[in-house]
Backbone bond lengths (Angstrom), bond angles and torsions (degrees), N, CA, C in turn:
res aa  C-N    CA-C-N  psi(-1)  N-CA   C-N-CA  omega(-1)  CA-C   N-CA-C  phi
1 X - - - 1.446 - - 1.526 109.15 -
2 X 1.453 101.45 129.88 1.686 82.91 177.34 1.634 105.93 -100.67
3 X 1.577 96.48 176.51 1.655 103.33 -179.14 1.600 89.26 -141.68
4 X 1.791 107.37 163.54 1.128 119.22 -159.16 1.132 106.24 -137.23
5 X 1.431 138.14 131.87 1.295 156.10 144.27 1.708 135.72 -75.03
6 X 1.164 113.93 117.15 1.445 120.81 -164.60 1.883 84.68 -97.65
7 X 1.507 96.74 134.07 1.573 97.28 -179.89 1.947 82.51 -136.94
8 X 1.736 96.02 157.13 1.903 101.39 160.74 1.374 97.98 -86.39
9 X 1.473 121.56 -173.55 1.002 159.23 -178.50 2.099 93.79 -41.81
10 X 1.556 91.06 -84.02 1.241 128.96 -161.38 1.601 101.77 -48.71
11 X 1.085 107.24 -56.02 1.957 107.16 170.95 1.370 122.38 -77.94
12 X 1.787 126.75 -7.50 1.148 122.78 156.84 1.312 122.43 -73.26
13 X 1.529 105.83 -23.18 1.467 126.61 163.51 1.870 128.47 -44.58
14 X 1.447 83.70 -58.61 1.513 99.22 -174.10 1.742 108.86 -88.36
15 X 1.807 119.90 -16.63 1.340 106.40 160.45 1.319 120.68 -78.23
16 X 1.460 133.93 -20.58 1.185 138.26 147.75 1.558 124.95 -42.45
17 X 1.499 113.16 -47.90 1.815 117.14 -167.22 1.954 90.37 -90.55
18 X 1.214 112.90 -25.34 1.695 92.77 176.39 1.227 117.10 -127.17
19 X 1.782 117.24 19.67 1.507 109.22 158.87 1.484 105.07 76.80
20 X 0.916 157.22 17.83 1.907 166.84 -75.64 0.879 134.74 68.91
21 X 1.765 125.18 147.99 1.202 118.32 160.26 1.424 100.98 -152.37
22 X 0.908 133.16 -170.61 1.828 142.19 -165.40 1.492 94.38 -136.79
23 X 1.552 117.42 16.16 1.624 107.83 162.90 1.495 111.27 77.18
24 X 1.656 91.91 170.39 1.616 88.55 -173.71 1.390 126.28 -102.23
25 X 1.241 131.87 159.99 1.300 152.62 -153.80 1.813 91.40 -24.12
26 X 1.750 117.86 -57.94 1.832 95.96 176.31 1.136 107.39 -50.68
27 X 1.284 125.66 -33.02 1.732 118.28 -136.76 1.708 89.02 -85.60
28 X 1.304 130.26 -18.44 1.497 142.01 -164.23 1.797 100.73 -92.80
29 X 1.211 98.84 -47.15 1.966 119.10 158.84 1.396 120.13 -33.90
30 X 1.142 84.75 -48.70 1.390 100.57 -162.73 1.817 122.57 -91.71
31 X 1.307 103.00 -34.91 1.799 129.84 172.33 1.850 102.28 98.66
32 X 1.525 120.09 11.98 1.058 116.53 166.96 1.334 118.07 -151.39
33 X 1.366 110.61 171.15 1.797 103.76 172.31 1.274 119.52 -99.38
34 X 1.300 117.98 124.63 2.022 134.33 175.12 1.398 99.62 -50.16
35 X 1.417 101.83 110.95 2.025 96.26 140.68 0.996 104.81 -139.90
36 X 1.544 124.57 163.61 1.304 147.66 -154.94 1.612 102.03 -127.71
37 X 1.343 120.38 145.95 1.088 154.66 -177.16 1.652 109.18 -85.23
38 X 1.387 133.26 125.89 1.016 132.53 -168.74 1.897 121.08 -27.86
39 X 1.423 108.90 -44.73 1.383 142.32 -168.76 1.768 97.31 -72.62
40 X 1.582 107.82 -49.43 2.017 94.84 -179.75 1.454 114.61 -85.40
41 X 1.741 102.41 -13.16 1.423 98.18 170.38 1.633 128.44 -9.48
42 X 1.188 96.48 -78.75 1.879 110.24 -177.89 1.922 103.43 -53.11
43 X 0.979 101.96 -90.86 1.742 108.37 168.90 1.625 113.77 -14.05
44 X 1.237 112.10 -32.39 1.539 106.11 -160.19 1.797 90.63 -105.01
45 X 1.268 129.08 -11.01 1.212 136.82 177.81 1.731 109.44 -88.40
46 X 1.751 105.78 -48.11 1.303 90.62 -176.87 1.450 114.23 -77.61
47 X 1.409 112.76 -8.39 1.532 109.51 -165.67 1.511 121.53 -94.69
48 X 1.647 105.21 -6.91 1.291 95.00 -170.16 2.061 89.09 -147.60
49 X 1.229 110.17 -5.35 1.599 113.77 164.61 1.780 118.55 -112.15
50 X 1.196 112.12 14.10 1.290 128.71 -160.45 2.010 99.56 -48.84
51 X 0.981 108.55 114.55 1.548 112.43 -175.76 1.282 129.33 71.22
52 X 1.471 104.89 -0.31 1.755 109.26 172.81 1.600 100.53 -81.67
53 X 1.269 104.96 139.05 1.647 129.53 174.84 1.496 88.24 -114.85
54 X 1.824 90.13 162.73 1.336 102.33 -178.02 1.504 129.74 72.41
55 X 1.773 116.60 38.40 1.084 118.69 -167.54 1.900 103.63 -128.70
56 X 0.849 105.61 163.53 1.213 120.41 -169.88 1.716 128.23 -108.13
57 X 1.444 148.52 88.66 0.952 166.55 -141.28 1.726 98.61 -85.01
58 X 0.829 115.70 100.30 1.726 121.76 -176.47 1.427 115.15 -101.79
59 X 1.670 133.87 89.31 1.993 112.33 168.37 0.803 98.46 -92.20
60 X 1.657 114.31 173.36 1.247 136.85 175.03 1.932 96.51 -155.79
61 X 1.283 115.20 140.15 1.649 138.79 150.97 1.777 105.89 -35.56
62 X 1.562 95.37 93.04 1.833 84.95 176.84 1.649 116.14 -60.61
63 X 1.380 117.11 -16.74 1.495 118.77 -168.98 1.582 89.65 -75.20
64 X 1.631 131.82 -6.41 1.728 119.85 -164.66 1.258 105.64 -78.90
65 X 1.956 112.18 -11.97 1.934 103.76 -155.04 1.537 90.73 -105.83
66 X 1.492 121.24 -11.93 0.930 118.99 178.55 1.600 112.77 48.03
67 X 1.496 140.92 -179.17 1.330 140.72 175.21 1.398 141.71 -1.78
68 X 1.590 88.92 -27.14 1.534 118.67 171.46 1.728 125.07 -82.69
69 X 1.616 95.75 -2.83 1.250 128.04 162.42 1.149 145.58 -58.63
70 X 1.824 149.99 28.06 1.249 120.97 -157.85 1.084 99.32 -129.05
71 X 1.772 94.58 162.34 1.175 152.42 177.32 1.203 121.43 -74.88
72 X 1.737 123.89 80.79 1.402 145.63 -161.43 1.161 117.43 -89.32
73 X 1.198 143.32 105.54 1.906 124.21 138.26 1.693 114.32 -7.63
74 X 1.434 122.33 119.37 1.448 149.03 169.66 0.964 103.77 -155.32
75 X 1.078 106.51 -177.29 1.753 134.63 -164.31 1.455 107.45 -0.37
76 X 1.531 139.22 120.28 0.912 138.01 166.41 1.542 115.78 55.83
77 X 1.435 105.71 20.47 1.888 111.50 -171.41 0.959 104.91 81.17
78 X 1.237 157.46 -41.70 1.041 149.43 -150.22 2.139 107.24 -65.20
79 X 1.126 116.25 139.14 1.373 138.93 -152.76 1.709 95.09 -72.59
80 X 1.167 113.07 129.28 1.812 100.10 -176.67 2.049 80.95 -129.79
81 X 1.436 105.03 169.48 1.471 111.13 -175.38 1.703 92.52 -108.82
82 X 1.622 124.51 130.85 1.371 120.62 174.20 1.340 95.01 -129.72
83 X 1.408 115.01 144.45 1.502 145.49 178.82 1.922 93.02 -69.76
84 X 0.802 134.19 110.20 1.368 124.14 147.17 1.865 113.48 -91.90
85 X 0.687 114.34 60.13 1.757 131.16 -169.36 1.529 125.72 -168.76
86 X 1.081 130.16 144.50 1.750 105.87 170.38 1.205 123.75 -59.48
87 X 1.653 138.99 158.26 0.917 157.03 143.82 1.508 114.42 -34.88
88 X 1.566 149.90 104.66 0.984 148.37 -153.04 1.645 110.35 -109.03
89 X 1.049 148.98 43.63 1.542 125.71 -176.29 1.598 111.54 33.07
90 X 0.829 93.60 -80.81 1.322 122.98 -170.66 2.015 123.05 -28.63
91 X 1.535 86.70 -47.33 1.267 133.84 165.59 1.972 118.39 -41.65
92 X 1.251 89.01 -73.79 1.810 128.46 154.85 1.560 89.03 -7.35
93 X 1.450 132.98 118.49 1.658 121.94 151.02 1.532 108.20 -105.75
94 X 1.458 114.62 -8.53 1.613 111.59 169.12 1.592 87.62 -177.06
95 X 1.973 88.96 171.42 1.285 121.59 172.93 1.441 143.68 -149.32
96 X 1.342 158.16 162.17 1.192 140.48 -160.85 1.443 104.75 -176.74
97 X 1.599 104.91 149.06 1.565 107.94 171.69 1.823 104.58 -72.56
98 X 1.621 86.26 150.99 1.273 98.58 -174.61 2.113 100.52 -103.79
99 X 1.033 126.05 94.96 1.351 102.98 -142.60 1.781 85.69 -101.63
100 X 1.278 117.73 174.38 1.802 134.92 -161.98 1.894 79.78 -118.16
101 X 1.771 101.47 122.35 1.289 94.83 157.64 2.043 106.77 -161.88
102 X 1.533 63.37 95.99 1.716 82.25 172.92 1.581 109.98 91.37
103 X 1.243 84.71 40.80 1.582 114.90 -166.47 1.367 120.39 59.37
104 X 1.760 129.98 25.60 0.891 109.58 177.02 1.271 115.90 -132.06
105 X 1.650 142.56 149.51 1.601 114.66 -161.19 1.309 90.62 -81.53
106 X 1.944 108.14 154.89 0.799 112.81 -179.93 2.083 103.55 -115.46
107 X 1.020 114.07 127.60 1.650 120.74 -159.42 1.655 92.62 -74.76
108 X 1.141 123.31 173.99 1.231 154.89 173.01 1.541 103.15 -106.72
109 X 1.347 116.80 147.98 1.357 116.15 160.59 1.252 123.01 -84.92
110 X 1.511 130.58 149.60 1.179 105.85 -152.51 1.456 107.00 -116.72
């Protein structure tokens, strides 16, 4: 199953130049990194990227984080997948601009 990561510019940047990262400022908030499940995709874009352009669409193989994996109560209970581990490059099985059009992100197929 894959899961998906919404990154800006600037932190797709720095998981690229150091191969890891511990996520962004929520994901540091929080003690793990957010990804979303094909289905919160949209929801998790308008609610917390609402009008940012210039973002970056990140999956990864949930079976890759193995243990370091779970499956939390958010939004309304509903089960979200969080990294308790860094984010690895490595990790990454694809990627894509997440582009703003007409204010709304528009997804990539995946």
């Amino acid at each position: 199953m894959l899961i998906y990561k919404i990154l800006r510019a600037p932190e797709w940047a720095e998981l690229r130049e150091r191969g890891e990262t511990a996520g962004a400022p929520v994901d540091l908030a929080d003690g793990f990194i957010h990804f979303s499940t094909s289905g919160q995709m949209a929801e998790t874009a308008a609610r917390h990227f609402a009008g940012e352009d210039g973002l970056i669409l990140a999956w990864a193989e949930a079976a890759t984080f193995g243990p370091a994996l779970k499956w939390e109560a958010s939004r309304g209970g509903a089960l979200f997948p969080h990294l308790h581990a860094p984010l690895r490059l490595a990790d990454i099985a694809g990627h894509a601009p997440l582009p703003l059009v007409d204010g709304v992100h528009r997804f990539p197929e995946v």
